[in-house]
N, C-alpha and C positions, 0 to 999 in steps of 0.2 A: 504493500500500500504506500509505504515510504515514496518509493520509486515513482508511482505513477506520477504521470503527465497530466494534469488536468486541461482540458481544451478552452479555454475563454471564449462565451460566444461572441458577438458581434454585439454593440450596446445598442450601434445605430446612431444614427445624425442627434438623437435629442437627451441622449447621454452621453457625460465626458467621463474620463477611467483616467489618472493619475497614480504613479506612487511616490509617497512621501514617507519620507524619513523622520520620526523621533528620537528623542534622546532618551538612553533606555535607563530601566535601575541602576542604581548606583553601584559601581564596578561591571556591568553589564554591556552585553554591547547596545549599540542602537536597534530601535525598532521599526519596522517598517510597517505602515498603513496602504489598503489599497484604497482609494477613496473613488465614491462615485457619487455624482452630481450631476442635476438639469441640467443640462445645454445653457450657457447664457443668463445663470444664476446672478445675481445683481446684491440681492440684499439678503438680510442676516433671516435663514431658514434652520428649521430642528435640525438636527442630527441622531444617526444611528451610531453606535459601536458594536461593530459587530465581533461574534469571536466562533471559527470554525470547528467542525464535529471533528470526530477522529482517536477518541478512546483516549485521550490524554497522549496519545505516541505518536500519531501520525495525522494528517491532511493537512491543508493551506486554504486561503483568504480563496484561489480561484474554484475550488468548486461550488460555492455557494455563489457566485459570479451573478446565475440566471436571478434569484430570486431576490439578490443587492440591486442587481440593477431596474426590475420591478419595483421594490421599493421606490428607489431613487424617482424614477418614472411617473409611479403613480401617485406618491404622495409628495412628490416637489422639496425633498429633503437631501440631504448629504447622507452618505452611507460611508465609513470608514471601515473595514475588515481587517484587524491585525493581526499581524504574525508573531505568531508566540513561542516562546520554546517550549520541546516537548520531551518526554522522559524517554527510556529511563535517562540520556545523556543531560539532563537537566531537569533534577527532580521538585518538586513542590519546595514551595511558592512560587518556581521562576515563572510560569506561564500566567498568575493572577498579577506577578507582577509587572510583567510585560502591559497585559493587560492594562494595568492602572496608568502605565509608562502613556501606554495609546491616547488614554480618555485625556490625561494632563497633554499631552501633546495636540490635541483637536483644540483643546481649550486654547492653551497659549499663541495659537495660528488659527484662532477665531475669525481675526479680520479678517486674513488673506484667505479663508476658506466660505466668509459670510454666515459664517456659525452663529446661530445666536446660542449663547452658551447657558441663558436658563432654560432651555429645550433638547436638553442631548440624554437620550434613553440609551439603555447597554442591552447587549441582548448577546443568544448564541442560540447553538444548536444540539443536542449529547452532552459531550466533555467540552462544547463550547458554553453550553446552555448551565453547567455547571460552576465554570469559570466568570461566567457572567451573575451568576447568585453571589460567589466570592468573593467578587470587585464591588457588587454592592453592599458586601459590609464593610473592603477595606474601604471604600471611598465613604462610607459612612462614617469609622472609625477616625479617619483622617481629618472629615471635615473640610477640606479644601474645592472640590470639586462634588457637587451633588445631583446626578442621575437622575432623573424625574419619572421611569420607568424602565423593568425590565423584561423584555418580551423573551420567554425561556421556552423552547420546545426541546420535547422530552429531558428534561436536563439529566446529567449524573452527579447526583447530589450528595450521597451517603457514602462512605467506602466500606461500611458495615453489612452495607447489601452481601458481600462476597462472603458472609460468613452462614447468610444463606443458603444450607441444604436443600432445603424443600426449592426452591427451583431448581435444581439439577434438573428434574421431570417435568418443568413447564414444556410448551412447543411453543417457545419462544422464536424469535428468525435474527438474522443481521446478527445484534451483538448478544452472545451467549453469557451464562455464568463462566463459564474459561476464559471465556474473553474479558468480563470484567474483570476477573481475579487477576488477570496477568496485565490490564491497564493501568489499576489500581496498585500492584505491586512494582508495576513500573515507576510510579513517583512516589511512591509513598516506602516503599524497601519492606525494611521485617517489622514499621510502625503498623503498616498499614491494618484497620480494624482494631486497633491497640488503645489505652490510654489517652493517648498524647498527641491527636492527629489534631491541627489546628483549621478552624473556620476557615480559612486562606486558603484550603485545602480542600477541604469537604466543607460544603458549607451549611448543611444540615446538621452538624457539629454545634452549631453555635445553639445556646438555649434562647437567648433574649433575642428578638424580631423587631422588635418594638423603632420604629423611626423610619425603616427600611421605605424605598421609594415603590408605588404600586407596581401590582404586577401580573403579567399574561403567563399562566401552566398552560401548554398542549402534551396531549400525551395518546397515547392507544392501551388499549386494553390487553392486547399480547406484545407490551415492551415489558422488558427486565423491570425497568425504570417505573412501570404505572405505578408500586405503592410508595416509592421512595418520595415520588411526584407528588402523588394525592397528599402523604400526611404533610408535606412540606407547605404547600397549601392552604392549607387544613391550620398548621401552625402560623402564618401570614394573615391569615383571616384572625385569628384567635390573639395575636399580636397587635390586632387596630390596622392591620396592613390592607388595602384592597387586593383582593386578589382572585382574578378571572378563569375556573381550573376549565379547560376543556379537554371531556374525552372522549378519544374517536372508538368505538365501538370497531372490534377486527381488526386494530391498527398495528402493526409491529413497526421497532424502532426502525427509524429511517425511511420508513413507508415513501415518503413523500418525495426522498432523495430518489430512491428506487424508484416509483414510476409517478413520476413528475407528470403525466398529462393524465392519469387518473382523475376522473372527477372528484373523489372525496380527498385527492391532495391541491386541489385548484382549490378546493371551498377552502380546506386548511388554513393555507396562504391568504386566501380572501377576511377569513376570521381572525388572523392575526394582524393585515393592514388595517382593518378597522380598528382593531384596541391600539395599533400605535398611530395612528391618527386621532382617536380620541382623546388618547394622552400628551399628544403632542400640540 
């Protein structure tokens, strides 16, 4: 998976595709955003942060290309996708903090991007969608930059999930319990499921909710991910948090990645642009 080539499609005349450079955590190198934007953008509009699927070990900003540049398209926003590092060659926290590196980066190049910067929601997709709950508690914790929504489909949120037996015998699809264990042991080493695993990390970890920016759950009914999802949810509601759970009835992770012209992965997408349009 490492390896592959993702294909970038074509945005077309009324989107622009850039990439930009951040300055990354401290001793780190720099990070790079792939950013997309209207054609011809003038004045200070929301922002996405986006952050890619891929188990914590592997993918990139381009295969989520088609559904950024939708975005960008239909709700007249900036979309930024960043590249984060991934395990095991760089284990937890580097990827949430790559992450937070990005958001401070869109912020600081606000003007020159026409960002309005009380408008910029975080979001991902899997091990993106979980890195995206992380950055909203370190950007909460921090206080400097504040998120105004987090649009999370199917995240991975838990690393305690893997000490779940009883799925071995789900018919689960895409990402298996092996495959979580060996994602989750990829950043995490021999903490992983232990004591001492930090919010930064897992971010269903953390007890207190409370202040967090609203937020969109998508999830399917035959992902690993559905109860880590629900209670996580469930806890966001229960914290004063707003929070939107959607579940797609027959859905395995990545459904939507898998077959993208599927009707019930159009509506998907269709229900996730209106929660970041209402929030933005």
């Amino acid at each position: 998976m490492r390896s592959a080539k993702w294909r970038a499609p074509d945005p077309g005349p009324d989107v622009t595709v850039q990439e930009i450079v951040a300055p990354g955590p401290k001793g780190a190198p720099p990070v790079s955003l792939r950013v997309f934007q209207p054609t011809g953008l003038k004045t200070a509009a929301p922002a996405l942060l986006w952050i890619h699927r891929g188990g914590l070990i592997f993918g990139a900003p381009e295969q989520d290309d088609r559904t950024n540049i939708a975005f960008a398209r239909e709700l007249g926003i900036t979309v930024a996708a960043v590249r984060c590092r991934l395990g095991p060659d760089h284990p937890a926290p580097a990827a949430v903090e790559d992450a937070y590196a990005g958001l401070r980066g869109l912020a600081e190049r606000a003007d020159d991007l026409h960002i309005d910067i009380a408008r910029i929601a975080i979001g991902g997709a899997g091990a993106g969608g979980g890195i995206a709950a992380a950055l909203a508690l370190l950007a909460h914790d921090r206080a400097e930059i504040r998120p105004v929504f987090q649009l999370l489909l199917y995240p991975m949120l838990d690393d305690r999930t893997t000490t779940r037996t009883g799925l071995d015998t789900l018919k689960v699809r895409v990402w298996t319990p092996k495959s979580n264990r060996y994602g989750w042991s990829s950043c995490l080493g021999d903490t992983v499921a232990g004591p001492d695993v930090s919010p930064c990390a897992a971010a269903a970890r953390r007890e207190d909710l409370t202040g967090l920016p609203p937020a969109w759950i998508g999830v399917g009914t035959l992902d690993l991910f559905h109860d880590e999802d629900v209670a996580y949810a469930r806890r966001l509601s229960d914290s004063g948090v707003p929070c939107d759970l959607d579940v797609v009835p027959g859905a395995f992770h990545g459904f939507d990645l898998v077959f993208p012209k599927a009707e019930v992965s159009r509506e998907f997408w269709h229900r996730q642009a209106r929660a970041l349009k209402g929030a933005l």
